[in-house]
Structure formats: C-alpha cells, structure tokens
C-alpha positions, 0 to 999 in steps of 0.5 A: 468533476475531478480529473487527475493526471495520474502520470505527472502527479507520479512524476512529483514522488520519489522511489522510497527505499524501505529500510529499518530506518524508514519513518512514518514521515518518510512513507508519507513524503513518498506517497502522493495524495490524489483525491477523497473518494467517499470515506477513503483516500486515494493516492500513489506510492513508489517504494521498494523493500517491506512495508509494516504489516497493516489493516484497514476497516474497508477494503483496500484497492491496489492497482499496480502501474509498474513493477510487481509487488508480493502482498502477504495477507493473514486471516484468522488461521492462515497465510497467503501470498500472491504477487501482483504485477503491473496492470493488475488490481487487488483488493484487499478485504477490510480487516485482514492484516497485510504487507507488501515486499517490492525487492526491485521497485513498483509504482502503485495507486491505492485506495483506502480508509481514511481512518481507523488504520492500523500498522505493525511492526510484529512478526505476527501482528494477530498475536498482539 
C-alpha cells in the first residue's frame, strides 16, 4: 500500500510564476512527484501564468485543489475551453494538445504519461 499526505507533500512546493523566462528546470523544481501509477506519473503543481501547449499518449487527469485554472484544448478543427475550479477533476483525452492559464494561482494533482509527451511553444501547435 502506498499512502501519500497530499497536504504536507503541497506544502514542499512553491508557487511557479510562469513567464517567458520560465525554463523546463524551473517547471520541474515547481512540481512535486508522488507516486507511479501504471504507465503514468502522479504528481502536484502550484503556477500561475500560461503553461506551453502539450499533449500526452493517455489521458491526462486533473484535479484542481485550489484555485481555478482555464484549460484550452484543440481538436483536429476546433478550440474549446473550459474553466475548472477547486473541487473538480478534468480529463483530458490522449492526444489533444492542451494548455492551462492560472492568472491568480491554483494548486493542482495530475496524472499523466510518463513518456512520450510533447510541448510547444507555437501558437498553434498542429500547424507544426
């Protein structure tokens, strides 16, 4: 069995502030990594500001523990959005580039594929 303290373990991370200057090392000092869970990764995160656009080979859960946090999805020919508030949980189908804007902060658990992700900085990352 596998017990984590999902409060303390959020205590240990600092809020990120996303900015252009923002590296890969940075985003990675700013998540906390809980636990394997098949082929994925489980783990927090606390930022503010505009992640990168990515996408995973499975799908990706989110689930919001404070703040809110608007997700930008884009399918082969469309854009959706949808904002997702502390207490709710989002999955994001496998495949579908994603990004998410926190303007005031949220603290978040995700899971997702261990490998095989992808980031970008396009505008639209399927022209690329």
């Amino acid at each position: 069995m596998n017990f984590i303290d999902v409060s303390s373990a959020l205590n240990e991370i600092d809020k990120l502030e996303i900015t252009a200057q923002t590296t890969s090392e940075d985003a990675g000092a700013a998540m906390k990594m809980l636990a394997r869970f098949n082929q994925c990764a489980m783990g927090l995160v606390c930022f503010c500001g505009s992640t990168p656009w990515e996408r995973h080979p499975d799908d990706e859960l989110l689930q919001i523990l404070t703040g809110s946090v608007q997700i930008t999805m884009l399918d082969r020919d469309k854009t959706s959005e949808i904002t997702v508030s502390a207490g709710s949980i989002l999955i994001v189908p496998q495949g579908i580039w994603h990004k998410q804007h926190s303007p005031a902060g949220v603290k978040l658990l995700f899971l997702t594929s261990q490998s095989g992700n992808e980031h970008s900085e396009a505008v639209d990352p399927r022209a690329s």
